[in-house]
N, C-alpha and C positions, 0 to 999 in steps of 0.2 A: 675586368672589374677588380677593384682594388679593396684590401679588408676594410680598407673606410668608407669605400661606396657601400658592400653590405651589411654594413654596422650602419648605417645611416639609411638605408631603404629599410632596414629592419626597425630601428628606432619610429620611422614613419610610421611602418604597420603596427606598433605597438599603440602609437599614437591613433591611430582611427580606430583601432579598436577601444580602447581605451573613451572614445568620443561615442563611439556608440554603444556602449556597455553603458555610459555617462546617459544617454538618450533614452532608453528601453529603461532604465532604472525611473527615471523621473516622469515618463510615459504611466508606468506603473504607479508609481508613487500618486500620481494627478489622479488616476483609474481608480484608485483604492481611495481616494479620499471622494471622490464624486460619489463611490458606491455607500462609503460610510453618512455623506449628508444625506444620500435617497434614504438609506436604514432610518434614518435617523427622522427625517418626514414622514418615512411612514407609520414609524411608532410614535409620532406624536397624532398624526390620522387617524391611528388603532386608538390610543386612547381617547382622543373628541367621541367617536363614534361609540365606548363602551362606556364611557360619561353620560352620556348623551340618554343612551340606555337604563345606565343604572340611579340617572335622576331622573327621570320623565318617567308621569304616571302611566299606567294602562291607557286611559281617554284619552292625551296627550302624543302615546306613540300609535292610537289606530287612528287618531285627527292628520298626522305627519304621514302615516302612509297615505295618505289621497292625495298630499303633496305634488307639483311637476320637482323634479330637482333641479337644482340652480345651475348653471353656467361651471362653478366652482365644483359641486359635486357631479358634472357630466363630465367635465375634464377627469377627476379622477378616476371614475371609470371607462373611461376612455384609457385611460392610462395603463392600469389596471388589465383589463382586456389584454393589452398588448405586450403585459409584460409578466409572461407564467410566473416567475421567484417573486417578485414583488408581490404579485397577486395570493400566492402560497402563505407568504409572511404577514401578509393583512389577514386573510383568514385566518390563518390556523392562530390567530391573537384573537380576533374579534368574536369567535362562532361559540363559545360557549357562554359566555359573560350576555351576547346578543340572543343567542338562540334561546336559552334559558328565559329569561326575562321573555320572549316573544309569548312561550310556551304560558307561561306563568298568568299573562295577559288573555291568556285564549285566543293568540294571532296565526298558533299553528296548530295542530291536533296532537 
């Protein structure tokens, strides 16, 4: 093998590498931006739900709890269910704003 043959097989290898550093980066890039629009649904879900809360009367949220829930809200807990950090992130936003307000109404002891 000649210094141009391994100057040239090394060129290639730098090139594949290169192709897949290229790949893993934009992998990633795609990954982080999927995870920031879920963030990002779910904090607009966190606040529907503590809206929801903090305008509805007492009568109004013990009438909605006898409710079935909708198609929309079985998916999200469906969702939810299945996915622990999502499910951490909706709570730990919704449970005092919600809880509160529950209490306040005489829905929990």
């Amino acid at each position: 093998m000649t210094c141009a043959d391994l100057t040239a097989q090394h060129d290639r290898r730098l090139d594949v590498n290169k192709s897949i550093g290229a790949a893993v980066m934009i992998s990633t890039l795609i990954v982080a931006g999927a995870a920031s629009a879920q963030g990002m649904l779910l904090d607009f879900a966190a606040d529907k739900v503590i809206k929801k809360y903090q305008t509805a009367t007492c009568d109004e949220l013990k009438a909605q709890k006898k409710d079935l829930p909708t198609d929309k809200e079985k998916e999200a807990i469906e969702f939810l269910r299945n996915d622990s950090q999502a499910r951490i992130f909706f709570i730990n936003k919704i449970a005092a704003p919600v809880l509160n307000k529950m209490f306040d109404c005489g829905m929990i002891p």
